[in-house]
N, C-alpha and C positions, 0 to 999 in steps of 0.2 A: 630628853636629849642628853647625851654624854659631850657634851661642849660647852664650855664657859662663853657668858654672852660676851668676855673679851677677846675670846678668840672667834667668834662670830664676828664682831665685828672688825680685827683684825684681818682675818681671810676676806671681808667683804672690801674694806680698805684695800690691800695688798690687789685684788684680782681686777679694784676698780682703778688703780694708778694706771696698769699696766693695759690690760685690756676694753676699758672706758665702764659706761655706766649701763652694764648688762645682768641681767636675772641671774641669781647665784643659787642652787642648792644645794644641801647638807642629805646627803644619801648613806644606805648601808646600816656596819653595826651601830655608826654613832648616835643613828634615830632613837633607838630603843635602848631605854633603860637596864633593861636584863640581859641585853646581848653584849658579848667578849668584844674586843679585840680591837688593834690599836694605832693604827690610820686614821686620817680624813678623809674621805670620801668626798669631792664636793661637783659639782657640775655645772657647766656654764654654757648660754649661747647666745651667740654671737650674731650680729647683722650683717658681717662677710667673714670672707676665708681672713683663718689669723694665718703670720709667718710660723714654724716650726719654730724659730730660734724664739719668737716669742711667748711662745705659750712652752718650751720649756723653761724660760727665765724667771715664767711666771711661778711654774712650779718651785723650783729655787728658790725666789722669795716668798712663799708661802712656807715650804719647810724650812726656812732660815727664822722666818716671824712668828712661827706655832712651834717652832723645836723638836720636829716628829715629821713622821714621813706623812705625804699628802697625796693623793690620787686624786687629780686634775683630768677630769671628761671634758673634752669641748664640745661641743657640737657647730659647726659655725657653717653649719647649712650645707658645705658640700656631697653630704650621701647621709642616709638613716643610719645607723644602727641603733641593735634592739634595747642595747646597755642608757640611750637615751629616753626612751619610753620607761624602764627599769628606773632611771632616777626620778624622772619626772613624776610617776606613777605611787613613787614608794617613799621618795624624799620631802624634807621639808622645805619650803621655799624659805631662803633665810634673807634676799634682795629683789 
């Protein structure tokens, strides 16, 4: 994995203030060692619908505490998509 376990556990902190004490993963290039490029990937769900403004704020404080852009999935039950099975399938669980 291309991520320091302090920013693991930084992102894990930061998603658990805001959003409570839900499943966190680490998805994409950051998995693998030989793969580019320079995001966080991370994915989370949820046990009900979050707010909008929340789970943007979330994001916010996640690139404000990694220093670097973050791509914030939720999933928080209200309809599939396939980018959920895609993390799930592919990431590592880091919570």
């Amino acid at each position: 994995m291309r991520v320091a376990p302090e920013q693991i556990a930084t992102a894990v902190q930061t998603i658990r203030q805001r959003l409570g004490d839900v499943p966190v993963w680490l998805f994409g290039s950051r998995v693998h060692d030989g793969s580019k490029g320079g995001d966080i990937d991370l994915y989370v769900e949820l046990p009900r619908p979050a707010s909008p403004l929340v789970v943007a704020r979330t994001r916010g404080d996640l690139a404000d505490a990694l220093g670097q852009h973050v791509d914030l999935v939720v999933n928080d039950g209200r309809r599939e998509q396939p980018i959920y099975a895609i993390a799930r399938e592919t990431g590592v669980r880091l919570a």
